[in-house]
Every structure is written in structure tokens, then in C-alpha cells.
C-alpha positions as CSV (number, residue, x, y, z in Angstrom):
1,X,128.9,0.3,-194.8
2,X,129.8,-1.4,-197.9
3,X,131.9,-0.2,-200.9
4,X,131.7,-1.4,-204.7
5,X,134.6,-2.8,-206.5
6,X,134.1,-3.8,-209.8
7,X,137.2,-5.2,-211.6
8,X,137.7,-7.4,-214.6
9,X,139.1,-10.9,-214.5
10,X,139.9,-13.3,-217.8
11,X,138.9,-16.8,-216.9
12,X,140.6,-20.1,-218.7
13,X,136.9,-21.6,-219.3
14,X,134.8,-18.4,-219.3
15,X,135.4,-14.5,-219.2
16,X,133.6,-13.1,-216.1
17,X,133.1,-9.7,-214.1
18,X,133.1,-10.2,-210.7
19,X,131.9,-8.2,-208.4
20,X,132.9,-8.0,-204.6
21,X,131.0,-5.9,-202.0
22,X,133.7,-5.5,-198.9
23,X,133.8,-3.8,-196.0
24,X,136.9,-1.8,-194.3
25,X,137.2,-4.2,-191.7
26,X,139.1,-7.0,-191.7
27,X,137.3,-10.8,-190.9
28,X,139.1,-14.4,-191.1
29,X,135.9,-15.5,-193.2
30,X,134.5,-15.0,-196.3
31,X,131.4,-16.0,-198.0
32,X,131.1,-16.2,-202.0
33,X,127.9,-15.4,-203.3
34,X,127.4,-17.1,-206.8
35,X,124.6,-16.4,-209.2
36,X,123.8,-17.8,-212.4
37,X,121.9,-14.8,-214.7
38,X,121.5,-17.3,-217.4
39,X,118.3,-19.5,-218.9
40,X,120.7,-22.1,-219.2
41,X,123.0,-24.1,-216.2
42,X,126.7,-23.8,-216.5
43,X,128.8,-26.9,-215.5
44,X,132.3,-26.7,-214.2
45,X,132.5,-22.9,-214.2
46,X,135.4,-21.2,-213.3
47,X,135.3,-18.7,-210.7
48,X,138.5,-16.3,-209.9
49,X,139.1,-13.6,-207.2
50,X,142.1,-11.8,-207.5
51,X,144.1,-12.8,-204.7
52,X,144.7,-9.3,-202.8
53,X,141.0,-9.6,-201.9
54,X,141.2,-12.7,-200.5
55,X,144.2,-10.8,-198.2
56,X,142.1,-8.4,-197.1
57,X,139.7,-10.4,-195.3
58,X,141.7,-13.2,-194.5
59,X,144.7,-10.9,-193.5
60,X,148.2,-13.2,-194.1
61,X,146.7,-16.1,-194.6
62,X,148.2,-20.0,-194.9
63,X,146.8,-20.9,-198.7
64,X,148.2,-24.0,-198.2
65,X,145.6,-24.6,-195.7
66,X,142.5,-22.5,-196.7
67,X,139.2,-24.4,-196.7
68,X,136.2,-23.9,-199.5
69,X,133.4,-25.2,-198.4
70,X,130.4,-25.5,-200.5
71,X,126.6,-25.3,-199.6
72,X,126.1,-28.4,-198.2
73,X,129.7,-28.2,-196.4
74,X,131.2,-30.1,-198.3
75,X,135.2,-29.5,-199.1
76,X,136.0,-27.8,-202.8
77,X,139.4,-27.8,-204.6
78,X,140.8,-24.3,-205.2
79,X,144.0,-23.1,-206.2
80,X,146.0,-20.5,-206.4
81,X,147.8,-19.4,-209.7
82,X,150.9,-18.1,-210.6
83,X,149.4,-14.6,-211.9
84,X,147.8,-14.7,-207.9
85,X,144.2,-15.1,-208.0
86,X,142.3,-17.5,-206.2
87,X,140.3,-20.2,-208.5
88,X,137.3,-22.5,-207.4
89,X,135.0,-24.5,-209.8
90,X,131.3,-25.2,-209.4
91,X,127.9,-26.4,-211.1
92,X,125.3,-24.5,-211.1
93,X,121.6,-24.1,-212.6
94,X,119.7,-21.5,-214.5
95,X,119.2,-18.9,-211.7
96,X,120.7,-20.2,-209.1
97,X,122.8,-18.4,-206.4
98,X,125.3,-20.9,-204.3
99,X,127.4,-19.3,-201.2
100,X,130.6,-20.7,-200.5
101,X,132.4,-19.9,-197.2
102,X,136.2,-19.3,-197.3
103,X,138.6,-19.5,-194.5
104,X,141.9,-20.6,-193.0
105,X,141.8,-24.1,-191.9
106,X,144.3,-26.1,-189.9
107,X,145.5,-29.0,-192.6
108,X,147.3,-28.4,-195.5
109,X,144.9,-29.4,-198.5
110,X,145.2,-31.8,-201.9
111,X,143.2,-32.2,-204.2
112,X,142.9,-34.5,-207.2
113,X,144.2,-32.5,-210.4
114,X,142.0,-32.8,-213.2
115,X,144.6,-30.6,-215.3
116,X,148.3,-31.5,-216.5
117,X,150.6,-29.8,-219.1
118,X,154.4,-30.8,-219.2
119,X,157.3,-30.2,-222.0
120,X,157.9,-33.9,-223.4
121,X,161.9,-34.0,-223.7
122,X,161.8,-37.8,-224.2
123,X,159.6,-37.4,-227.3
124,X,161.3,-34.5,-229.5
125,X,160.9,-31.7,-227.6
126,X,157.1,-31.8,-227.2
127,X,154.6,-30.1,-225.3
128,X,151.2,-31.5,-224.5
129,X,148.7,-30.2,-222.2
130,X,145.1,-31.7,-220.9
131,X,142.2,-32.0,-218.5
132,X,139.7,-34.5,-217.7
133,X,137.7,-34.0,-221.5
134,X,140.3,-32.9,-224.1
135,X,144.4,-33.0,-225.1
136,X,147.0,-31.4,-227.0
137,X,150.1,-31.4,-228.1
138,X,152.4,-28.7,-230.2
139,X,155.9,-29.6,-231.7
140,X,159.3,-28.2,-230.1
141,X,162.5,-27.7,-231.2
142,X,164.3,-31.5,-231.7
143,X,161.3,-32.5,-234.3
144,X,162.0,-29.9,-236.6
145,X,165.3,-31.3,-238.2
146,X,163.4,-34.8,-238.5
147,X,159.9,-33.8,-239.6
148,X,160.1,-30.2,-241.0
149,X,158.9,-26.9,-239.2
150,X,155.4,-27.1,-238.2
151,X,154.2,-24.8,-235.1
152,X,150.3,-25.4,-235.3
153,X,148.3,-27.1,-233.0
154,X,147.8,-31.0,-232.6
155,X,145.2,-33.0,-230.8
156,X,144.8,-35.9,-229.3
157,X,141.1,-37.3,-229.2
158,X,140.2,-38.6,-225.4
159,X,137.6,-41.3,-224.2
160,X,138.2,-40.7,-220.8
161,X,138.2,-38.2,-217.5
162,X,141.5,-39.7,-216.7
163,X,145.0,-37.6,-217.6
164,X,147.0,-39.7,-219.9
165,X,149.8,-37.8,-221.4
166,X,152.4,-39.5,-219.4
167,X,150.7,-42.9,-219.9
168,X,150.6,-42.5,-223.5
169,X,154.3,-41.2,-224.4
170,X,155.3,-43.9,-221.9
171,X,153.8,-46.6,-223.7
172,X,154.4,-45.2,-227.2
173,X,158.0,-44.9,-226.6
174,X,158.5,-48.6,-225.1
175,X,156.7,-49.5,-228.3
176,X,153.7,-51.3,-226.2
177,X,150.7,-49.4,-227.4
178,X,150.9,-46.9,-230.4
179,X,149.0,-43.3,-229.1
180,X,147.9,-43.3,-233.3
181,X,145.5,-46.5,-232.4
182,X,142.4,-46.4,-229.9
183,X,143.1,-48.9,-226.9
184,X,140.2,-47.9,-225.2
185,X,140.9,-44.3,-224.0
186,X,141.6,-42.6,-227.4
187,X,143.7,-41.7,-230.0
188,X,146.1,-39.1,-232.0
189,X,144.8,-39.1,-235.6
190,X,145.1,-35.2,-236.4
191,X,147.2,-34.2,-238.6
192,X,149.4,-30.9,-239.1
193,X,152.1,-30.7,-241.0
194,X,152.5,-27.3,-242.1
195,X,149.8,-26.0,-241.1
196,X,147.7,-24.6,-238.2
197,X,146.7,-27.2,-237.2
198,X,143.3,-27.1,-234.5
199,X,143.7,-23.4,-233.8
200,X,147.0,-21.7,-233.7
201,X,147.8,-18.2,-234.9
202,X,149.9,-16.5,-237.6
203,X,150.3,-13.2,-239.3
204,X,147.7,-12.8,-242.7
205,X,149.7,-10.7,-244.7
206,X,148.6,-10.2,-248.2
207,X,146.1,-12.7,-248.2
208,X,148.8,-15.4,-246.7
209,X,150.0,-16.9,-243.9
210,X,153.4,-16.3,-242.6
211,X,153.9,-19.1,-240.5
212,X,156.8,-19.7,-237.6
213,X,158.9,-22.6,-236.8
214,X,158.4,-24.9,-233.4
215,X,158.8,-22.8,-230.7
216,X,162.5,-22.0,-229.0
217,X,161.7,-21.7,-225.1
218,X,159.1,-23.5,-222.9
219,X,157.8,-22.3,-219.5
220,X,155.9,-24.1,-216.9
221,X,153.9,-21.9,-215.0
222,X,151.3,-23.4,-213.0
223,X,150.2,-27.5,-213.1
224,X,146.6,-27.9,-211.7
225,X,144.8,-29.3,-209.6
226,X,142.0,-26.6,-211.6
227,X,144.1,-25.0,-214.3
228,X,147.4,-25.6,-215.9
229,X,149.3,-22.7,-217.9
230,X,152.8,-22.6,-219.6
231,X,154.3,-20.1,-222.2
232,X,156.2,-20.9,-225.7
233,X,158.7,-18.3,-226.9
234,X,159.4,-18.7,-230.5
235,X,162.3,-17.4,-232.8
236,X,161.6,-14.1,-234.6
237,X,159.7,-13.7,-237.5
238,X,160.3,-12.0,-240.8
239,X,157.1,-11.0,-242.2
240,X,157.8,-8.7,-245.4
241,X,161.1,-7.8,-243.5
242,X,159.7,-6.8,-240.5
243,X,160.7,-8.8,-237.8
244,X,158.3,-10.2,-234.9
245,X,158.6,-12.0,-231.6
246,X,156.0,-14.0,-230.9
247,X,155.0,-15.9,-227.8
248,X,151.8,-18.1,-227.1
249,X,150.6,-18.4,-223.2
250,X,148.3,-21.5,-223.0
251,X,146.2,-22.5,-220.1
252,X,143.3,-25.1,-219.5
253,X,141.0,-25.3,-217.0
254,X,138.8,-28.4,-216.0
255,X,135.9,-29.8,-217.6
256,X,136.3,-27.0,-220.5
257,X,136.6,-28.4,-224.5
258,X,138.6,-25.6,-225.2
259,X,142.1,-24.3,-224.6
260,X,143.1,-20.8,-224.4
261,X,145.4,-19.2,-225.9
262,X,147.0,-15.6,-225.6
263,X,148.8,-14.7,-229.0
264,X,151.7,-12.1,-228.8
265,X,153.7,-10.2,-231.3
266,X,156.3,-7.6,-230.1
267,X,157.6,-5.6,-232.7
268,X,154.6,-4.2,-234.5
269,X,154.6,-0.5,-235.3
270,X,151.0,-0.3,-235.7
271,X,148.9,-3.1,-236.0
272,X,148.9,-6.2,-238.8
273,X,146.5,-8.6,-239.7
274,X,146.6,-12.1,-238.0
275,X,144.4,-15.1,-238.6
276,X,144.0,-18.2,-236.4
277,X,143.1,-21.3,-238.2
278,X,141.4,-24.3,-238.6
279,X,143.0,-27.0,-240.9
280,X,140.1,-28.1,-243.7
281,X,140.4,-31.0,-245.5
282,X,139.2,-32.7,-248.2
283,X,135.8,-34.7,-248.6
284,X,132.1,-34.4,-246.8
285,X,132.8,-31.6,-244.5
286,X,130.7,-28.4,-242.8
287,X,131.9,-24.8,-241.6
288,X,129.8,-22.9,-239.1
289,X,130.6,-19.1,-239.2
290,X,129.1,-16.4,-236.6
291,X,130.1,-13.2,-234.8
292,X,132.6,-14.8,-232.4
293,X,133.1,-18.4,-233.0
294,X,134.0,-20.5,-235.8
295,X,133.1,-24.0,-235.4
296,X,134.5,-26.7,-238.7
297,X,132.6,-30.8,-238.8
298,X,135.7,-33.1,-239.6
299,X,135.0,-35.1,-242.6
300,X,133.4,-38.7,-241.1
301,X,136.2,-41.6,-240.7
302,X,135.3,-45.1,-240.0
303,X,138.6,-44.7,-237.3
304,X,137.7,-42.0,-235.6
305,X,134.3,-41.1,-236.1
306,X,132.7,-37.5,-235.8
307,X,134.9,-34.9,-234.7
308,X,133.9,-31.2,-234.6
309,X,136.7,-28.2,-233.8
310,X,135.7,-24.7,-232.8
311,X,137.4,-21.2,-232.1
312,X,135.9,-18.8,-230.1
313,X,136.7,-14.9,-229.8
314,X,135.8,-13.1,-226.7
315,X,136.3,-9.8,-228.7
316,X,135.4,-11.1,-232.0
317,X,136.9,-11.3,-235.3
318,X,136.8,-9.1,-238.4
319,X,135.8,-11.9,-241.3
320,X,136.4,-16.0,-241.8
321,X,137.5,-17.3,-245.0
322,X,139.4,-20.3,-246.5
323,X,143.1,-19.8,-247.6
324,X,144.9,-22.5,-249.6
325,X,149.1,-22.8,-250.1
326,X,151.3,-25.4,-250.7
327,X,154.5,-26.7,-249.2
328,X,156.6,-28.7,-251.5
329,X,154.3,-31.3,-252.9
330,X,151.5,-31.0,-250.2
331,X,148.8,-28.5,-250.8
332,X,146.9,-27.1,-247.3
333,X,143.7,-25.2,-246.6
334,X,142.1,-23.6,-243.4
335,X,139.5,-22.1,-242.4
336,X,140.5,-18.6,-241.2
337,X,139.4,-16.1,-238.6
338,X,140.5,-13.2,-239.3
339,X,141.9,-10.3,-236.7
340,X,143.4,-6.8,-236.7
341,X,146.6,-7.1,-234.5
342,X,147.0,-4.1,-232.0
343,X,147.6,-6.1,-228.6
344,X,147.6,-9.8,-227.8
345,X,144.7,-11.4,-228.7
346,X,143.1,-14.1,-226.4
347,X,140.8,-16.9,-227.8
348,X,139.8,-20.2,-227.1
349,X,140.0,-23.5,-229.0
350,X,139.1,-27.0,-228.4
351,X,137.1,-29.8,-230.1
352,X,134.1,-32.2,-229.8
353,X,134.3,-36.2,-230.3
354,X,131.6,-38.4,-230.9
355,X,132.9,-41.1,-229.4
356,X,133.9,-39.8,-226.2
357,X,130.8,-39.6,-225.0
358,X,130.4,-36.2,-223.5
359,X,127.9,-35.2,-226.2
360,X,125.0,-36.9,-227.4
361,X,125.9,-36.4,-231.3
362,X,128.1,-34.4,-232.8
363,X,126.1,-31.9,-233.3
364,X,125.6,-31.4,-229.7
365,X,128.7,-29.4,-229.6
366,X,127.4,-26.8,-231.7
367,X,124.9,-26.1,-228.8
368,X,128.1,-26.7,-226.5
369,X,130.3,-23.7,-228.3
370,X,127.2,-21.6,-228.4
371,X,126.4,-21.7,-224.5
372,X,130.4,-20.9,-224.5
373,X,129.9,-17.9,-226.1
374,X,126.6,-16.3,-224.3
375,X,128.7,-17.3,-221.3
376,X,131.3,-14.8,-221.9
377,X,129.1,-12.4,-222.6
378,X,126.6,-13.1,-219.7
379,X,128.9,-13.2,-217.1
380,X,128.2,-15.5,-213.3
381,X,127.6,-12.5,-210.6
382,X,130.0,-13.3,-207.5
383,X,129.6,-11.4,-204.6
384,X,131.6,-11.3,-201.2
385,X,130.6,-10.6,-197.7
386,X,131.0,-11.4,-194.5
């Protein structure tokens, strides 16, 4: 006889429930049941099990030798991540159900990593992250007394499915190809400052920001081949003089445009306002507001081209708007979306370029962002049997 579970599981790509039908015996096989309840296919979806059910069918297994096979028996990558649940992507169409059979193989697996994140010591403390469609970068703790405090988010426009992080700083730093010029694989024309950058998070107190300096602390905690996670610590911040911690856990997943990003203040009595943010700039641009998402159309550069940014709230937010300050001599506006602060919140960012050729036009990736969204709430149905 079978027994429900239902739990909940937050996914680096997508949010989904998963459900898994088990019985109380134990089997060395397993076979996921994926269904797609949309009108609409979903392409590299993440799916997660939490790994205690992946135990109690497989008993004490070897995951360095599991084997995911698909329906066609062909091998899948999978990991295992450092909060232990079990991770497999897939394609799938409007309706579709796929089965996947899981069990303990003989070889110990590798699989290509489409995923990388790593804290750049050579270049000032940096830490930039990516997978096979999108990169970023956010400023540590040796660039502060040289460029300023700046803890928003940076990124770096990609052409290509390969990961070039290492590639890029390398050749940067030996002064043979500048990352701010396009040499066929993309570029780093953002720019931040003081700001927000693509996305980050700070306390909205009295209708302003109260932004934080580069982080303090780095931590690595899981590198691909799927999904690649680390968490900044930053110093404490006064805010009205109240002091806050604040960390950021950020993961990626493969084939998503966005990042995620888990924002968290310790230190709050009650709650307080927070906005994440969108840097606006000057000139021909366009803002997008709706009940989850805010998505902001980059004034058109003959460098770049089109580039579109978007932040998306699983939970939504309470209201967007557009705050302007100044820092010294520079004056800086975003567009903000706005959030009550009881526990951390976790959102999504990322961006659309034109010429990476991912979308047909720019505009394309409002369709993208709004798929996004249905997706987490529409979630895949995964079930697992015998």
C-alpha cells in the first residue's frame, strides 16, 4: 500500500512541490515520474528530492556511483548538494510525463559542469558566479579602499554556453584581452558604483536606502556540475541605530537567466522594510511592473546592444517605485521592489542580452520572465515508485 508525502522544496531555477508516493519497503530502484501541468514546455528544469528519500529506497547507497537514466536510457547528470537533496535537470513539453530510473551503479560518475562560482583573490577580493547563459560578479573586501564601498550586484553579459570566469580574470590580469571589450564571447559593461547594481538588497528606511559595504566573509558551498551556491557575510549595519547582520546565500542552476538570492538580516525586532533594486539610468528606457516580477529595458548602446534585467518574487512584493540619492558628485536611481522584512526573503535575478542569442529579440525575455513566474506557481508533479 502506498502512503502520501507531500513536502516542500525551493529550487535554484524554479520553486516546486514534489510529491513522492513510497512504500514501507525498501527497493535498490527508483523510478521518477515527471509531469508537466503546464500549456507551455519548460527547458532545463530543475528537479530536487530531498536526499533522505533517496535513502530509503536505495538504503546506504554509493552517490558517487548512482546512475539516472532517462527515458530512452540514456545517462543524466545529478548531484548532490550541500543542503542534501538530490538534483537532476530535464526538458520537457506541455503535458508531458517522463520516468527516470534511479539506482546504484558500479562506476563512479562525472559529468560536465555547466555551473561555476569561485572567490577571485587575484582580482580584489571578487566573487563571480555563472552557468552556461549568464555571469556575475559582486565586489569583496580589497576593492573597497581603491574604488569606494559598493555591495550591489555586477554582470557580465555572455555570448556563449562555455564558463569563462577563470578565462576572463586570467586574461584581464596578464593584460591580453580586457573583459570591458567583446572578443567574441562577451563583455562587462554594467556599471554599479554605489548602487544596487542588477538586483541586490538593502533596507528602505524612510523612503531611502541604507546600503552596506563589500561583504567581510565568503563561503563556498557547493560548485556544480547542476548548481553552484556560496554565502557572503557582511559587516553589520547601522540603520537609524539599530544594528543588522546581513548575509546573502546565492546559488545558480543551469540553463536559468536568473540568480537566486536568499537575503538575511539578524537583528530585527520586528520587521523593516527592504527593497531590492534595479539600477535605472538615464535616456530611452522601459519598466515593466506586475505582481511578482519587475522586469527594467537598458537604454539601447551601439556596444552592447539590448539588454533587459528582471527580479522575480516567489512571494511577491508590496509596491515598485524609483528612488533617487546621490553619493558625492554622482547622483543614482533604481527601480525598487519593495518588501516587508519578517524572515529572509528569497528572489531571483538575472538578465536578457540581445546579442547572445538565446532570445529572438529583446523582448523575448519578457515572455521568458513571465513563463518564470507561472512556473513557480504551477509547479512540475514528481512522483516516485517502484
Amino acid at each position: 500500500m502506498f502512503s502520501p508525502v507531500i513536502f516542500n522544496s525551493q529550487f535554484s531555477t524554479l520553486n516546486f512541490i514534489v510529491l513522492i508516493l513510497f512504500t514501507s519497503c525498501g527497493t535498490k530502484q527508483m523510478v521518477l515520474t515527471v509531469q508537466n501541468p503546464s500549456n507551455f514546455d519548460r527547458k532545463s528544469q530543475t528537479v530536487e528530492i530531498p536526499l533522505q528519500d533517496v535513502e530509503q529506497r536505495l538504503g546506504n547507497p554509493d552517490y558517487r556511483k548512482l546512475a539516472l537514466t532517462d527515458p530512452k536510457g540514456a545517462s543524466v547528470a545529478y548531484q548532490i548538494t550541500y543542503d542534501k537533496r538530490f538534483i537532476f535537470q530535464l526538458d520537457i513539453q506541455a503535458g508531458e510525463s517522463q520516468s527516470f530510473v534511479l539506482k546504484q551503479g558500479k562506476e563512479v560518475q562525472e559529468f560536465e559542469s555547466k555551473t561555476y562560482a569561485r572567490f577571485i583573490k587575484e582580482r580584489k577580493d571578487d566573487f563571480a558566479w555563472e552557468n552556461d547563459r549568464v555571469a556575475f560578479r559582486i565586489y569583496g573586501p580589497a576593492l573597497k579602499p581603491i574604488d569606494g564601498p559598493s555591495n550591489g550586484l555586477d554582470v557580465w553579459y555572455k555570448s556563449t554556453d562555455k564558463l569563462i570566469i577563470d578565462k576572463w580574470y586570467k586574461d584581464d590580469l596578464a593584460r591580453k584581452a580586457s573583459y570591458h571589450e567583446d572578443h567574441g564571447e562577451g563583455l562587462d559593461d554594467y556599471k554599479v558604483g554605489r548602487s544596487l547594481g542588477a538586483g541586490a538588497m538593502a533596507p528602505f528606511v524612510n523612503d531611502s536606502l541604507w546600503l552596506n559595504e563589500n561583504f567581510a566573509a565568503q563561503e563556498l558551498l557547493e560548485n556544480g556540475p547542476i548548481r553552484s551556491t556560496f554565502k557572503l557575510t557582511y559587516n553589520k549595519l547601522n540603520v537609524n541605530g539599530k544594528e543588522y547582520a546581513e548575509t546573502r546565500t546565492v546559488s545558480i542552476d543551469a540553463g536559468s537567466q536568473l540568480t537566486k538570492i536568499t537575503q538575511s538580516y539578524e537583528g530585527v525586532p520586528e520587521k523593516i522594510t527592504v527593497a531590492a533594486g534595479l539600477v535605472k539610468r538615464t535616456g530611452n528606457d522601459s519598466i515593466i511592473t506586475k505582481d511578482n516580477c519587475v522586469i527594467y529595458f537598458e537604454p539601447y548602446s551601439d556596444k552592447v546592444g539590448n539588454v533587459a534585467l528582471a527580479m522575480v518574487f516567489p512571494e511577491g512584493y508590496k509596491k515598485a517605485t524609483i528612488n533617487t540619492y546621490k553619493v558625492g558628485n554622482s547622483s543614482y536611481s533604481h527601480v525598487l521592489a519593495v518588501c516587508d522584512y519578517e524572515k529572509p526573503i528569497t528572489y531571483y535575478s538575472g538578465y536578457g542580452w540581445s546579442k547572445a542569442g538565446t532570445f529572438s529579440d529583446i523582448f523575448a525575455f519578457e515572455k521568458y520572465i513571465a513563463k518564470f513566474s507561472e512556473s513557480l506557481k504551477v509547479p512540475l508533479n514528481v512522483t516516485c515508485q517502484d
